[in-house]
N, C-alpha and C positions, 0 to 999 in steps of 0.2 A: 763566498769566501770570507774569513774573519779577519778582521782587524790587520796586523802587519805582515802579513799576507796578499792584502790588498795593495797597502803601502809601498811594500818592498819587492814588488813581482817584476820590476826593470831595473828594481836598485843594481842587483846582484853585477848589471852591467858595467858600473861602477870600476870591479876588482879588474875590467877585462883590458882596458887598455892603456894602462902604468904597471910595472912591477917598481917605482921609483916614487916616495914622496919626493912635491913638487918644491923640498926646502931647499934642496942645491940644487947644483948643477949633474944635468946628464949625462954619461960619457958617450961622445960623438954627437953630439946636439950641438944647434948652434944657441951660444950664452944668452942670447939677445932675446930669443924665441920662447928658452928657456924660462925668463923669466917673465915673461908675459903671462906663459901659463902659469906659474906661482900667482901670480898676481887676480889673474882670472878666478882658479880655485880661491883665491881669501874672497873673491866678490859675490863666488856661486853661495858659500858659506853664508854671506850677509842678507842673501834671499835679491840680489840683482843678477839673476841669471843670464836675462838677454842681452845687458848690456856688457856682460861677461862675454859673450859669444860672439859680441860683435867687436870688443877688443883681438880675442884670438882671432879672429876672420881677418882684420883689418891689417892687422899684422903678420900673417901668415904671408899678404900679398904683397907688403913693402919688405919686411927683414930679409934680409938673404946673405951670403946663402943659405939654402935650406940642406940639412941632409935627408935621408934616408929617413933616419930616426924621429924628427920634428916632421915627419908626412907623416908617419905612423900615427906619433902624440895627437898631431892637428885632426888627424881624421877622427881616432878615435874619443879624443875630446867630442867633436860634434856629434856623436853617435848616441852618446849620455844623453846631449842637450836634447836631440832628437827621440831617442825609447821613452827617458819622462813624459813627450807631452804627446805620447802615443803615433808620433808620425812614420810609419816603419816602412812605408814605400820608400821614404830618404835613408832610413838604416840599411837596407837592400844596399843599395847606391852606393852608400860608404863604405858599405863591407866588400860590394866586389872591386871600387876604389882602391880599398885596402889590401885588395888579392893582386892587383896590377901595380902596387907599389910596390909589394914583395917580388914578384916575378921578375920587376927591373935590377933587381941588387940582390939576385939567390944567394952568393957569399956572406951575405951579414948572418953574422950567428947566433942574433935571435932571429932568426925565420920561422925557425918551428911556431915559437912562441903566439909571434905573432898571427902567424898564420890559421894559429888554436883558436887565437881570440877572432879574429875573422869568419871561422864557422860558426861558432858558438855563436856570434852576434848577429850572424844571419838567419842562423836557422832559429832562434828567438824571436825575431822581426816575424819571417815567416809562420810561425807557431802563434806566434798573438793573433795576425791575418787568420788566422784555421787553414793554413796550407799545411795540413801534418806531414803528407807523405814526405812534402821537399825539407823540410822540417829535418824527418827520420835521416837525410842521407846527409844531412851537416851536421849534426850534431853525433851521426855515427863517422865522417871525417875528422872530425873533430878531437873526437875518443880515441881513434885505430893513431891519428898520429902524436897523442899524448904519451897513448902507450910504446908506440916505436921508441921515442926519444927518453921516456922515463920520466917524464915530467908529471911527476905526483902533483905537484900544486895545480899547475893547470887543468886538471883532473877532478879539482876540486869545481869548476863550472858548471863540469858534464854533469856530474851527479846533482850538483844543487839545481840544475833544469829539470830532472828526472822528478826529483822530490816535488819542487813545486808543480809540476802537474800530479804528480799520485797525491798531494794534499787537494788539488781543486778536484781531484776524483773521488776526495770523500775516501779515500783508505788509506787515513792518517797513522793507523800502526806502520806500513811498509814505508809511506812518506819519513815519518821520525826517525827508521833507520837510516835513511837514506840521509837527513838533513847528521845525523851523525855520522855519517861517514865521510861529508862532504867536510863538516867540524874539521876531524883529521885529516882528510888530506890538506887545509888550509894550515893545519899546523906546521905543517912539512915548509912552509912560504917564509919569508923574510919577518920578523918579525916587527922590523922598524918600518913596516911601509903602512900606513895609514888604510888603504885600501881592505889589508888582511884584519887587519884591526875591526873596523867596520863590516867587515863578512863575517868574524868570527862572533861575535855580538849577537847581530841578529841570526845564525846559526842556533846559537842557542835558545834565543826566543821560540823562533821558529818550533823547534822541536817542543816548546812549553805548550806551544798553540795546537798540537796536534796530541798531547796531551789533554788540555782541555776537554779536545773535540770529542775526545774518548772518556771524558767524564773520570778520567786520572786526578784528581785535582791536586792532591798531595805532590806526586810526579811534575806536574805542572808547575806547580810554585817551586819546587825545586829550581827548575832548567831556569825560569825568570829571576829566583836570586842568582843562582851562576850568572846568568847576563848582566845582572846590575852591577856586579863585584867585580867582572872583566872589564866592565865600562869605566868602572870608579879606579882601578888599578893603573890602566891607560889616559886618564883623563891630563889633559896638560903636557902629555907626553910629545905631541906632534905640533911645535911651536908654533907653525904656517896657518894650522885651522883654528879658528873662533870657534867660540865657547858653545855654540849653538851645534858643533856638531857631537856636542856630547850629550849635550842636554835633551834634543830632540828626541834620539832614543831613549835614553833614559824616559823619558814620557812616555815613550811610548809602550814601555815591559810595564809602566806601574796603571798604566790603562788597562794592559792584560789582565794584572793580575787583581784587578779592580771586578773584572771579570768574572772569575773566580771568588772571589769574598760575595757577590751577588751571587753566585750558585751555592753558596753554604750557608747565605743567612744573612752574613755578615754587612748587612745593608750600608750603617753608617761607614764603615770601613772603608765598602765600596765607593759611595756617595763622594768621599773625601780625597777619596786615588781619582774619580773622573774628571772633578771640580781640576785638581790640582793637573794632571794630562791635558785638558781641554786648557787651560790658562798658560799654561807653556808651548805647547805646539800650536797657538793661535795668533801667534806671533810670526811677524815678517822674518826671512829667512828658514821657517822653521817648518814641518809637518805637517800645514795646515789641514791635512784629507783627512792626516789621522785624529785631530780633532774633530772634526765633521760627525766621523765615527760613532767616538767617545760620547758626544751629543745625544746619537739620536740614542745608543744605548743606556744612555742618561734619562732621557726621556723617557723610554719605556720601563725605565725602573723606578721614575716617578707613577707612572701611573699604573704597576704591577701594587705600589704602597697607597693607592688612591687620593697620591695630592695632585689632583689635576691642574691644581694653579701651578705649582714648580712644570708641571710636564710642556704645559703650553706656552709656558718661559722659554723653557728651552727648546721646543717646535718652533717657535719663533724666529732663537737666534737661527737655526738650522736653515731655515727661508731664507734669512738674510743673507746668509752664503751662500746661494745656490749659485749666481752668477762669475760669482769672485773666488769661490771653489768649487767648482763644477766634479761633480762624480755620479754616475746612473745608477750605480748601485746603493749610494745613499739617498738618495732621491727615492728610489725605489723604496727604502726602508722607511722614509719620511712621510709618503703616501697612506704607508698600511698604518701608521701610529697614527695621523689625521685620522683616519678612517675610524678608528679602534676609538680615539678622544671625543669624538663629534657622537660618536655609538654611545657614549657614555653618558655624555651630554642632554642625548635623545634627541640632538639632530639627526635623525635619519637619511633626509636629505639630501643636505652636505655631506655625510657619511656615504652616501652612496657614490657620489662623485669621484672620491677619492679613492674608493675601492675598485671603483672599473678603470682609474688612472694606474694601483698598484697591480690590478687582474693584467691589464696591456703589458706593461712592465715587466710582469712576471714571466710571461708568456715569450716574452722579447728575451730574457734571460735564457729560460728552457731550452729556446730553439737554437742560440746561439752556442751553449754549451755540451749541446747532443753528442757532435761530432767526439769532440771530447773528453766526454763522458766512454763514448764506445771505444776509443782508442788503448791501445796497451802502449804505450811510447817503451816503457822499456825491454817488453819483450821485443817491438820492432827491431829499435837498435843493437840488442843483443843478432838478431837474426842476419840484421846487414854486415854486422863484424865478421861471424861466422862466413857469408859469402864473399867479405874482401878477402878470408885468406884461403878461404877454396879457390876463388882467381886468380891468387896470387901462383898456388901452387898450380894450379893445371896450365898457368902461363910457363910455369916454368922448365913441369916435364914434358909441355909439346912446343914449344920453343923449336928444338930444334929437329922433330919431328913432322913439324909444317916445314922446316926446312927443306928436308928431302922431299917430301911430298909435291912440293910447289914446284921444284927443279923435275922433278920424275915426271909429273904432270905436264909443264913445259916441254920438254923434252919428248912425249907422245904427243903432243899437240900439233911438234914443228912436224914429228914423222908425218902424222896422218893426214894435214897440211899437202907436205909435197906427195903423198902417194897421191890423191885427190887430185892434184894438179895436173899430174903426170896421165894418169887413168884419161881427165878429161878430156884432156888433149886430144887423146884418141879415138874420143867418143864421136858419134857421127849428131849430126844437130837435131836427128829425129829423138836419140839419147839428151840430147841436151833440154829437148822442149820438156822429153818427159820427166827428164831431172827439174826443171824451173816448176813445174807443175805440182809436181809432189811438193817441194818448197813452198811453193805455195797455199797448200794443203794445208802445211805444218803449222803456215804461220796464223791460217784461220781458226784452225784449231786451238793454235793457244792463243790467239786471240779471244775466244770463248771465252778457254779456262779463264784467264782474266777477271772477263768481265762479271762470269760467276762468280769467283772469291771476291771480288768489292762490292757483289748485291751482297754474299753469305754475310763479310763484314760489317756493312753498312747497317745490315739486317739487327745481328750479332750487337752494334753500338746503338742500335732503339733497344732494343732489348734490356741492356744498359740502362739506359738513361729512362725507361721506365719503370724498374727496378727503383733505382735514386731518386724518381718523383714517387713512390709506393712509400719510401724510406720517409720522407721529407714532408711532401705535401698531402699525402695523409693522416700519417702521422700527426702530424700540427695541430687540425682540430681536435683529431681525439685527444689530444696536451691538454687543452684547452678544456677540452670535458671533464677530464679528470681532476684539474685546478678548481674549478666550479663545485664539481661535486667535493671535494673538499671542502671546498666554505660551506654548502648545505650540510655536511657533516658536522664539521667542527665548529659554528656561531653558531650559540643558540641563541643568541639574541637578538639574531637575524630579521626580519617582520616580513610578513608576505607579500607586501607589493614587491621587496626586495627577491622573494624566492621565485615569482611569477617572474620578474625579469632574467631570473639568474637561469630559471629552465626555459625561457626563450634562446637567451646565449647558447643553453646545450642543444637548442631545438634548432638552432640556426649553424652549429659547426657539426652537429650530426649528417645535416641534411648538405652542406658543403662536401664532406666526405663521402658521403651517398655518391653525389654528381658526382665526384672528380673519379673514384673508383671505377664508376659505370664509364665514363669520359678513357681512362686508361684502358678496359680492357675491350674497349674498341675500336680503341689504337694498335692494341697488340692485335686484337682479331684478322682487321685490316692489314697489318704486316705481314699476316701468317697465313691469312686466307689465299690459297692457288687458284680457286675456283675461279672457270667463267662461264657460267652459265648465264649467256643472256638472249634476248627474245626483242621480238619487235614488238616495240612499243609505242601506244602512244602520248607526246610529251605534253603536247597541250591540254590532254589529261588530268596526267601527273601534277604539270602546275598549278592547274586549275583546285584539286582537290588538296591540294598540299597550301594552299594558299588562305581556305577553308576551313583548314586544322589551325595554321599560324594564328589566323584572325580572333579566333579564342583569346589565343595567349595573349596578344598585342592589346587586347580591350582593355586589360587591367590596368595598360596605363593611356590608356584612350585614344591607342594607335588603331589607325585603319590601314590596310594592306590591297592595294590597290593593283589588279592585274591586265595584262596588256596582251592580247593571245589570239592567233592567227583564225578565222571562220575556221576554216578546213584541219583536219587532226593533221598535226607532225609527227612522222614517224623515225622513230632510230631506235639500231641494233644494239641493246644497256645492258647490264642488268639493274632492271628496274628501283627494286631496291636500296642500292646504293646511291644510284642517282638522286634518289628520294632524301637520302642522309644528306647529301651536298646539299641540295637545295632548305631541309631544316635546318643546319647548321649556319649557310647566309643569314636566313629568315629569323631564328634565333637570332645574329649576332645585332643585324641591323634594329629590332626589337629593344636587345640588351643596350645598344650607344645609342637609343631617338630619344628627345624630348617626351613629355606627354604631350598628347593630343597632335603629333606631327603623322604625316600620310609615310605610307614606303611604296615605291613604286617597283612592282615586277615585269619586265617586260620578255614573253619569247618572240623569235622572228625565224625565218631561216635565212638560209645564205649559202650558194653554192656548194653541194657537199656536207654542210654543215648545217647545226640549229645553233641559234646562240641565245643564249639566258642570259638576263641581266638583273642585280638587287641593287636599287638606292636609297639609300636615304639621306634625310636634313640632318643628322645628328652631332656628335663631337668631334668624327674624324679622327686621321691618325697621325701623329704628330712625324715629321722627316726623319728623326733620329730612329724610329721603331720602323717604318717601312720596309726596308731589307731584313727583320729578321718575323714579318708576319704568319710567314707560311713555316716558320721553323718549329720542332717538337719541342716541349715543355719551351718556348721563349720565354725570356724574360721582360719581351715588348707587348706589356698587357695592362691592358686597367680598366679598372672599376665602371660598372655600367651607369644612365643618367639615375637611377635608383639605387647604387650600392653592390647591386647583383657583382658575386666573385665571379671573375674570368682562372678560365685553367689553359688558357691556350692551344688545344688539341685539335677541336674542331678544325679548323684553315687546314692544318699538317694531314687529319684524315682526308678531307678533300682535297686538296693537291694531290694524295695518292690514288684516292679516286679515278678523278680526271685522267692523271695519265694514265691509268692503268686502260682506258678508254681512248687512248692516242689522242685527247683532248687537250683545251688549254684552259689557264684559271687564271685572271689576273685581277687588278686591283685598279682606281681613281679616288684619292681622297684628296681633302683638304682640313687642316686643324681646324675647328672650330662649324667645316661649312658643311661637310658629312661626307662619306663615302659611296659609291659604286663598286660592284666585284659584278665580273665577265665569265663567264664559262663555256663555251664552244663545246661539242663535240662533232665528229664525221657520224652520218646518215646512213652508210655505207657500212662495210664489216671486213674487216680486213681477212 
């Protein structure tokens, strides 16, 4: 995402919860409250925000009374403080906060209003988290009750949410309409409220920036002088705010279009608008991300002109702020100019480090933006609209067609009731048994049905979810290959130790995807396989020659696999097969978490009825928080082996299914650090 885009992707939260600057007084607020928040807004302005936050807090719980209105302000004051510093589990909070303030006092008549901003501010919270779908259904309440009420301005939210995802989707034509329509409906709002002011500004940036991105440049510089001439028209207008809230922007359109003079040439031009953006937004109170920015694109326009002393200048100062302006996506852009400087240098070395920092990074991006990427937000919420007034109406013409229905059905119910009773009565107990019998029947019968639809389900939700690991966790390496093979594509000033490492990378996420795909579709096999063909076997065989195979594998890291097994063959009814799977999936994992050069110990025995297997080893163990979810599909209770080896989590889930499928049991003994045992029993017998 580009520059105030970046900046301003929570700002817009900002318009959501005042239609009032904070210069007077609000009608039905309490005076006292009121002006605290004044006060608070002149401190947000001076760039002392927390201590902003901890005035309105402190005050919120001494002033009183409070009404209605000052719950409102208070909450959504802290909603601001909270979407800036990205914390949205507390925005959730406030917002249904804000739904249970409304609910207490439905006659106040802004409800609507508020209740607009309330969606809006959730389902944004939600939508950062990548919760789309709950997302889609607040931001489509949101919309359906803007439109009830006719509240054009409030209208102006929904669309400017819509825009900024169709701009992070990279379809900045349909984005720019959108951010202009959002323009207008913010026209339609109060003109003297500060808020609108500040939406309308970066509106039209906005839409310059989605120009840009389309290589519109003319277009572009258009919409950022519009925004500079709105800003300069307004400036001093709004008595309460310091000078900083004009000025900030204002840096920020002439960064833009700094931007722009660097894609036409116009280098010193540019050079002059970054200098002069970076020096103003670098200041306390002020935009400092969007300096950050302005930096590193400074930097690489130093070194696109080959003065690599200015570029390292300014990589520099960009270091310095990493802590005190923390952003991952400048960071990210920080890495790849390192990389690209050090290359230039003929460090390759150093160069190399920085680019497997920016390769990680990059990848972290990709995978976090997927979802995203794949989503249509505005066709969804177009669709959800569509079905609130389908319900609306099929509530209405069967309204009272449930009516009679519900009565007409009561009414057969009580007949058929007393006929029953009555019949009964005169039934002899020989009828009675055979009546309780058939009942009986009935009820085993659909006890079945039952228990079939929550296998079919059950079944139906793996199915699912190995779908969304195909989606996801395959997916990911191949990301990753393709990233790769771009940089062999594109540097040619690449050098070969660099290329031999880089087609290790794809040699190493190829061969991850390999596994996990074979890993998935013998998961699904497993779920889907009815078959039981099994045979008598025998086990102390099985382990003996499967122990055999393991021992191979374990040597590479100088494990010995040590077996424990009865003189005389043990026999049980398996299929041999699978039992075989169970047993190299333990043998695998124990393998994957031992030390080198540590023993694993197998032991079979029998035991009345049963034989019981056991796998231990010394190794890492598994930590108490992940134990309850070991044996679960795709877990998220997994990690890296003493060597690195990726875990997929399938194995344990196949065998568990296994085992039962065998009336068997599968269980587990670990400790963090001191290693693990797994148990498996099965019956000797055959059911």
């Amino acid at each position: 995402m580009t520059r105030n885009i970046i900046v301003v992707l929570l700002a817009g939260l900002i318009m959501l919860w005042s239609c009032n600057d904070r210069s007077g007084k609000v009608p039905g607020s309490n005076p006292g409250f009121d002006s605290v928040l004044a006060l608070a807004d002149r401190m947000g302005d001076s760039g002392n925000v927390n201590q902003a936050l901890e005035l309105v807090q402190r005050s919120f719980k001494s002033i009183g009374p409070l009404s209605t209105d000052d719950k409102i302000h208070y909450l959504s004051y802290s909603n601001i403080y909270y979407s800036r510093r990205q914390i949205f589990d507390r925005c959730i909070e406030i917002a249904d906060s804000m739904l249970a303030v409304i609910e207490a006092d439905p006659d106040h008549p802004d409800v609507p209003t508020w209740k607009i901003a309330a969606y809006n501010n959730k389902a944004d919270a939600l939508f950062a988290r990548g919760e789309y779908s709950n997302a889609y259904q607040y931001y489509s309440l949101a919309q359906i009750l803007a439109n009830e009420t006719k509240d054009s301005c409030s209208l102006r939210t929904f669309t400017y949410s819509i825009a900024m995802t169709l701009y992070r989707q990279q379809r900045y034509e349909q984005a720019a309409q959108r951010f202009k329509q959002s323009y207008r409906l913010a026209s339609q709002c109060r003109e003297d409220d500060f808020n609108i002011f500040y939406f309308k500004q970066e509106q039209l940036d906005n839409i310059g920036l989605c120009y840009n991105a389309l290589k519109q440049y003319d277009s572009a510089m258009q919409y950022y002088r519009m925004a500079l001439a709105y800003i300069d028209s307004h400036t001093g207008k709004f008595e309460s705010k310091s000078v900083s809230v004009y000025e900030s922007p204002k840096a920020i359109v002439l960064g833009n279009m700094a931007e722009v003079y660097m894609h036409q040439g116009q280098t010193d031009s540019a050079i002059a608008l970054y200098n002069h953006s970076i020096k103003i937004n670098l200041q306390k109170g002020y935009t400092n991300s969007d300096a950050r920015i302005d930096q590193t694109k400074l930097a690489g326009l130093y070194m696109k002109l080959g003065d690599l002393t200015s570029a390292k200048a300014t990589l520099d100062l960009v270091e310095a702020e990493r802590d005190t302006i923390p952003d991952e996506k400048t960071d990210m852009k920080w890495h790849k100019l390192m990389w690209q400087y050090l290359e230039l240098k003929g460090d390759s070395l150093g160069a190399s480090r920085y680019m497997r920092e920016y390769i990680t990074a990059y990848e972290a991006l990709q995978n976090a933006n997927r979802s995203l990427m794949e989503t249509d937000l505005d066709m969804r919420v177009r669709n959800l609209e569509k079905q609130s007034r389908i319900n609306k109406l099929v509530e209405s013409r069967s309204s009272q067609r449930t009516y009679m229905i519900t009565v007409t059905s009561f009414a057969v119910l009580v007949s058929v009731i007393v006929m029953l009773l009555l019949r009964n009565a005169r039934r002899s107990k020989k009828n009675m048994a055979e009546l309780t019998e058939l009942n009986r029947q009935v009820m085993e019968a659909r006890e079945r049905a039952e228990e079939n639809l929550k296998k079919l389900q059950a079944k139906e939700k793996d199915n699912e979810r190995i779908m969304k690991s195909v989606a996801h966790d395959v997916m990911s390496p191949i990301a990753a290959v393709i990233s790769l093979a771009d940089i062999l594509e594109n540097d040619k000033d690449i050098s070969k130790e660099e290329q031999r490492e880089i087609l290790g990378m794809i040699k190493e996420a190829g061969t991850n995807s390999l596994k996990l795909s074979k890993d998935i579709l013998e998961a699904a096999k497993e779920m889907n396989d009815a078959s039981d063909k099994r045979e008598r076997t025998d086990m102390k065989n099985l382990v003996t020659r499967e122990v055999d195979i393991q021992n191979a594998k374990a040597a590479a890291k100088k494990i010995k696999i040590a077996a424990e097994v009865p003189e005389n063959p043990v026999y049980a009814i398996v299929q041999e097969d699978k039992i075989r799977r169970v047993l190299d999936n333990l043998l695998s994992n124990a393998i994957k978490f031992s030390h080198e050069g540590s023993e694993i110990h197998v032991r079979l025995i029998t035991e009345p009825g049963k034989v019981h297997l056991s796998v231990a080893d010394n190794g890492i163990g598994i930590p108490e928080r992940n134990k309850p979810h070991v044996f679960d599909m795709f877990t998220d209770a997994k990690a890296k082996g003493t060597n690195g080896e990726i875990p997929h989590g399938l194995g344990l889930s196949i065998s568990q299914q296994i085992v039962r499928s065998h009336r068997g049991e599968i269980w587990f003994e670990s400790e963090e650090g001191k290693g693990s045992t797994f148990h498996v029993t099965i019956p000797t017998d055959r059911a």
